[in-house]
N, C-alpha and C positions, 0 to 999 in steps of 0.2 A: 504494500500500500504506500502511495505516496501522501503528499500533501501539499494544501496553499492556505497561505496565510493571506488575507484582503486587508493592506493598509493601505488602500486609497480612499475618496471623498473627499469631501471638502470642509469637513468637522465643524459644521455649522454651526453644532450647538456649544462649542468649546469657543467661538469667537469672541474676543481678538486673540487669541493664544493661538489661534490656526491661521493667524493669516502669515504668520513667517516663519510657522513650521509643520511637521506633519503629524498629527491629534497622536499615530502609535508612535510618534519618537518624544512625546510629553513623560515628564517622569511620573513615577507609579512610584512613592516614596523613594527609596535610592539606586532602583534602574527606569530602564527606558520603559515605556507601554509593552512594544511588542516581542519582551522577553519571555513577557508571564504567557501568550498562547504559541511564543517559539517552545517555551518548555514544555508546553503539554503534551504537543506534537512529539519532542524527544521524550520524553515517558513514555507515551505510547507507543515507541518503538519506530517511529517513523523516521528517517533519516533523507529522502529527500525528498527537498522543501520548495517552493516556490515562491514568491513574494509579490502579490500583485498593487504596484502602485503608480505614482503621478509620472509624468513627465517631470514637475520640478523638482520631484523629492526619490526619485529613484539610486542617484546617488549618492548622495548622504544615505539610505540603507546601504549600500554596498562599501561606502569606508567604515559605518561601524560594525555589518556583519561579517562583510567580503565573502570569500567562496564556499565557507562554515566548514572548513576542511582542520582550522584551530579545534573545532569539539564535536568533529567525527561525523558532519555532517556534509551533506550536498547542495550548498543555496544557489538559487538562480531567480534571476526577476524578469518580468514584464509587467509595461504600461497599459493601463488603463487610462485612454486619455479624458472619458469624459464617463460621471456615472449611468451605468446601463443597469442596474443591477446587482444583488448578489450572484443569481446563477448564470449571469454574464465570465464567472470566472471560469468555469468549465469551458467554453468555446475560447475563451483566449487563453487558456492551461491546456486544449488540446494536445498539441502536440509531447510539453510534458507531461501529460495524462499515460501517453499510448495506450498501453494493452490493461493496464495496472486500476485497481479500484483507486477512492481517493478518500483526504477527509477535507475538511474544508471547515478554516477556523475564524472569525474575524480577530480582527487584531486587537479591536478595543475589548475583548473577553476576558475578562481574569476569571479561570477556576484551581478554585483549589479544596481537595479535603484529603482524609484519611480514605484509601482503597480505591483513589482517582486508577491508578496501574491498573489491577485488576477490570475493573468495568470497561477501561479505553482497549482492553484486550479483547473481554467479552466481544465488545461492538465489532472490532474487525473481524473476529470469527463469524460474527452474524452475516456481513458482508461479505468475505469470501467463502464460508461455506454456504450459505443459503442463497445467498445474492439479493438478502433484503438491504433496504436503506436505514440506517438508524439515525433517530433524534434525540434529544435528552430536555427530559421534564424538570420544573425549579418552581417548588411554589413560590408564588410571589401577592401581593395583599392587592396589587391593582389589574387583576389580569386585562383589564381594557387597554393598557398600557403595551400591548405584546404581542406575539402568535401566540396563539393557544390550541395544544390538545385535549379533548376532552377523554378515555379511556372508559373500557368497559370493565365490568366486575371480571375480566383475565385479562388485565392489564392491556392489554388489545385497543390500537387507535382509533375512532369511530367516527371521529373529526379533525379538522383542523383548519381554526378561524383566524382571520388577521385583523389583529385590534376590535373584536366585536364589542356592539353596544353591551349588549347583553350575555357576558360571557357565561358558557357550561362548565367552566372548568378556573381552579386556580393554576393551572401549569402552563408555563410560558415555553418556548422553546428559547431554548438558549444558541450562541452563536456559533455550534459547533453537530458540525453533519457529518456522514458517515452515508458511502453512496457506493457501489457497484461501479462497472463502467461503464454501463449504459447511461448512465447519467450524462452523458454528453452529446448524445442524441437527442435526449429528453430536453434537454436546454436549448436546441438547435429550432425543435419543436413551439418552445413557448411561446405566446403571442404576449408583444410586450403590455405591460397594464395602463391606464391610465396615465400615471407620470410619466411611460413611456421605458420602464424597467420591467427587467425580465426577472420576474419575482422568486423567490427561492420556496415561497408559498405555493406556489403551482409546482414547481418539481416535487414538490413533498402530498400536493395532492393526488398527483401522478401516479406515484406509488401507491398510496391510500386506496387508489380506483383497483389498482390491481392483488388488493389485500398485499402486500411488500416491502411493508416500513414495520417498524419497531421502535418501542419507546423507551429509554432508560428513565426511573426517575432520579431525580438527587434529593436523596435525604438529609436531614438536617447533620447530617456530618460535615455536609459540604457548604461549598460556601461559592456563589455568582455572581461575578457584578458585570454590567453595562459600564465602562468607563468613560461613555461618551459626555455626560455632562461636568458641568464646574464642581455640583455637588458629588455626582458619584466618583470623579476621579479625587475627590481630598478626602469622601469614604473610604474610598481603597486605599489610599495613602494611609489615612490612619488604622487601618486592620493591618496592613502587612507591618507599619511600624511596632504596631503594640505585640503581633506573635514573634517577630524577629526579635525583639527586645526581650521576650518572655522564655526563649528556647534559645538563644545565641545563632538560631541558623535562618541563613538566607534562602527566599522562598523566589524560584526564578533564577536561582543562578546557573547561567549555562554552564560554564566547566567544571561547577559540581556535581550535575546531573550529569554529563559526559562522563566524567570521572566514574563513578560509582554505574552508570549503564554497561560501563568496558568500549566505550565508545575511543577512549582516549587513556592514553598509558601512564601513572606515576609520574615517569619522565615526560610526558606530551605536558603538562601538568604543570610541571615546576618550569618550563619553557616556556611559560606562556603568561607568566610573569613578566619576563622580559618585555611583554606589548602591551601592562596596563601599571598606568600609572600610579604614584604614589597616593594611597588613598585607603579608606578605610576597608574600598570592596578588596582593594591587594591584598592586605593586611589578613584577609577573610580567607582568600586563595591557599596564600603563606599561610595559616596554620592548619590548613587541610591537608598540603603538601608534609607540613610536622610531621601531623599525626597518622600519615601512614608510609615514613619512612620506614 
């Protein structure tokens, strides 16, 4: 399985903070945005990644990620020059697609809990052994605010509404899918919606038509934010400060999670010091490198 991270738009609702820079490269308390859904992708085993964003901002990701071959990975980017969509990125990840199923993460998503590994496993197995599509449920207290699944007494998908008045359900779909590879015909198929975007809401009903999705949900073990506004990005800010503070470990850090996946060696490790500056994240790296000389 591969994957693509969507850090383009135009982070409207983050404005003026977006207009001279791009919404996943805004800090998330003391790393960038699009660490926290690069890491998810590295938990869950995914190793190459795609990166879909702006014309302006395509290379500023590529000096701070560059070729992700530092923590074991494969990054590459394309432009999105104007929004079409979220399942706009399936036709323009074609050809990194090829043969291979995909996941498909936004970049403003932070999750995080306790048995995230296991379930992001689950889901791929669901998709290559079955060749269903999986989504994941997160209650939330305004589902008008969201997509929503509603689920039947076997946890089985029944619906699935975008922003309804009157929602059936409190579970939102969060910003991370898990898709076969026919997914890219299915997007070739969509007709765009009213704003003129090819909704990720119709690929998902798609499936639905053919009984061929699947729902994870997240329990209160875990934890989902939207980072797209002013308030929810200084919420995140402050949950990852107070658990990093509470546990001494960094949540996101990529060459820890290299490290510890076998992506990257001891020595790749203590190398790789040499290219980040003096700083408290160094400082974090150096006593990882310590403690498992």
């Amino acid at each position: 399985m591969k994957g693509i991270i969507l850090a383009g738009g135009e982070g409207s609702r983050l404005y003026p903070l977006t207009k001279a820079v791009s919404k996943q490269l805004l800090p998330v308390y003391d790393q960038p945005m699009i660490y926290y859904p690069l890491s998810v992708l590295m938990v869950a085993g995914i190793k190459e990644i795609l990166i879909i964003t702006t014309p302006v901002h395509k290379k500023i990701f590529e000096n701070l990620l560059g070729d992700g071959s530092n923590i074991g990975l494969n990054l590459s980017y394309t432009i999105q020059d104007k929004p079409r969509g979220l399942a706009d990125a399936f036709i323009l990840g074609e050809e990194f697609i090829g043969n291979d199923s995909i996941c498909l993460m936004l970049g403003d998503n932070l999750l995080y809990g306790d048995g995230l590994t296991k379930i992001l496993k689950e889901s791929i197995n669901q998709v290559e052994d079955n060749e269903n599509a999986v989504v994941f449920g997160y209650y939330v207290n305004k589902p008008e605010d969201y997509g929503i699944i509603q689920l039947n007494q076997n946890g089985e998908i029944v619906s699935i509404e975008e922003k309804p008045s009157h929602p059936t359900s409190n579970y939102a779909i969060i910003g991370l899918y898990f898709y076969p590879n026919n997914v890219i015909q299915l997007a070739k198929k969509v007709k765009p919606s009213l704003r003129g975007e090819i909704e990720i809401t119709s690929i998902n009903q798609a499936y639905l038509n053919n009984n061929k999705i699947k729902a994870n949900l997240l329990g209160r073990g875990f934890t989902w934010m939207d980072t797209g506004t002013h308030e929810s990005l200084l919420e995140a800010s402050q949950l990852i400060k107070s658990l990093e503070k509470r546990t001494g470990l960094k949540i996101g850090c990529l060459e820890e999670i290299a490290f510890n996946k076998g992506l990257i060696s001891q020595k790749d490790l203590k190398k790789s010091l040499q290219n980040i500056q003096d700083s408290p994240y160094k400082n974090y790296i150096l006593k990882l490198v310590t403690r498992n000389e």
